[in-house]
C-alpha positions in Angstrom: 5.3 12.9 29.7 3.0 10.2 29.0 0.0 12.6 28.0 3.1 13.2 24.9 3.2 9.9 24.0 -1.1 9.5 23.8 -1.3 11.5 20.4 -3.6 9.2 17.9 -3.5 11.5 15.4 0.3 11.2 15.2 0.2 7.5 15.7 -2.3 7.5 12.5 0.2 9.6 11.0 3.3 7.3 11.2 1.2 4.5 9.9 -0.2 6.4 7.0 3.4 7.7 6.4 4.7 3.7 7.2 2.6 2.2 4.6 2.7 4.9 1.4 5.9 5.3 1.5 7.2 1.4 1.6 4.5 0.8 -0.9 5.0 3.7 -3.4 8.9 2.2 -3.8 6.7 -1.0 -5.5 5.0 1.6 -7.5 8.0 3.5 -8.5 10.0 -0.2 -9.8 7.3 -0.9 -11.5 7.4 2.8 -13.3 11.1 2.5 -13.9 10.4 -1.1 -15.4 7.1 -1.3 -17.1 8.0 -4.7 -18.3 7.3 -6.3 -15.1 3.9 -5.6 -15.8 4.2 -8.7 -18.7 4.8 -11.2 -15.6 1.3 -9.9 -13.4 -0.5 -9.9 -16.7 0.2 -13.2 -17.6 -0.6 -14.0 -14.3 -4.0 -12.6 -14.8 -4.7 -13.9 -18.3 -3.6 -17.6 -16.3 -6.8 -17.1 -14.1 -9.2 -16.1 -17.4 -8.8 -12.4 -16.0 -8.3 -9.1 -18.6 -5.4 -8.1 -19.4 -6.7 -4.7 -18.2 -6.4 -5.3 -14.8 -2.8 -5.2 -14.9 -3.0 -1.7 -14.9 -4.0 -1.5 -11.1 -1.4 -2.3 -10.0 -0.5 1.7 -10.4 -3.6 2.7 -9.2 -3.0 0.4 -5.9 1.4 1.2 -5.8 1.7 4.9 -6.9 -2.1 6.6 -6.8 -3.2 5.1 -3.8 0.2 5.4 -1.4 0.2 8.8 -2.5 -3.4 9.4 -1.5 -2.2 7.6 2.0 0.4 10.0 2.2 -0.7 13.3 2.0 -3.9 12.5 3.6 -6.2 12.7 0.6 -9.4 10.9 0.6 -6.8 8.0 2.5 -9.5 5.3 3.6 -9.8 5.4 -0.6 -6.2 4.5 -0.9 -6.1 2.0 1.9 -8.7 0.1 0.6 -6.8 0.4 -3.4 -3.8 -1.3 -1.5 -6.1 -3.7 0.3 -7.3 -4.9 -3.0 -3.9 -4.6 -4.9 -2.3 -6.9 -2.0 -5.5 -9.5 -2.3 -4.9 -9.9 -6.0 -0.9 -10.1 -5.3 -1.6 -12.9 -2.5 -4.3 -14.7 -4.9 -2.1 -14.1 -8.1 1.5 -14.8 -7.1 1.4 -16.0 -3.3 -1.0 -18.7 -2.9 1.1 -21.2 -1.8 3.1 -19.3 0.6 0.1 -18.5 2.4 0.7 -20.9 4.9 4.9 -21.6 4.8 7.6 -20.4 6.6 11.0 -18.6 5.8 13.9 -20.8 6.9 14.3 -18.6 10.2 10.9 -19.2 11.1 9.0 -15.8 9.7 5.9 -16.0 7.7 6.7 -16.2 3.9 4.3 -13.5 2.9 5.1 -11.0 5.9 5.6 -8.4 3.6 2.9 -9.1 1.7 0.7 -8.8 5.1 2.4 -5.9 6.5 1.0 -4.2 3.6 -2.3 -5.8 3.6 -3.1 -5.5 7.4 -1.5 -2.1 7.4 -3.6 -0.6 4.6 -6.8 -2.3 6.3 -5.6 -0.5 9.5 -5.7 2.9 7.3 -8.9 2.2 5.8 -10.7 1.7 9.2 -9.0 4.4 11.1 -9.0 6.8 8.5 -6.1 9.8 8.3 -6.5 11.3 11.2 -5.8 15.2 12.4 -2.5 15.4 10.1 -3.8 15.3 6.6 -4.5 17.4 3.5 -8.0 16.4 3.6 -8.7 14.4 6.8 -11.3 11.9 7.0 
């Protein structure tokens, strides 16, 4: 029974599956309502960054959780999520970094449960249960 439960592959799985799925529901708002887009570029154009760069964000919310996913090229995808988070944190978060919801949780929890679990897929890699495993 416990020789069941020791499967890494299917532990890499659930992350992978964890992760790009949670994420690509960011990606998909953000399809449905391009004009959220205005906010993170003005964010960027605040910090003397293109304007350009706001399109990332659906390489890092729809490409990449899809690439994390179905296994394809998914260290690639982790490490588009790890950057899209960075810039979110940097961007938006800054001052949350170190405060605390009113019941005691980290404000940016979400934030890191993306950023810790992408860098989690980028080291491990997909494991046995991909399209293309790496």
């Amino acid at each position: 029974m416990i020789a069941l439960l020791r499967n890494d592959a299917a532990g890499k799985l659930v992350l992978r599956l964890t992760v790009g799925i949670l994420m690509l529901f960011h990606g998909v708002g953000k399809l449905l309502h391009p004009g959220s887009l205005d906010f993170i570029g003005s964010k960027l154009a605040g910090f003397g960054l293109p304007d350009i760069l706001t399109w990332g964000i659906y390489a890092g919310e729809v490409i990449a959780p899809l690439m994390i996913i179905l296994g394809i090229m998914a260290r690639l995808g982790g490490l588009l999520i790890v950057i899209n988070m960075l810039f979110a944190i940097l961007l938006v978060h800054t001052g949350d970094i170190f405060a605390l919801t009113e019941h005691g949780g980290w404000r940016l929890e979400l934030q890191g449960f993306y950023l810790f679990g992408a860098l989690a897929i980028l080291l491990l890699g997909s494991g046995r249960y991909a399209i293309k495993p790496d």
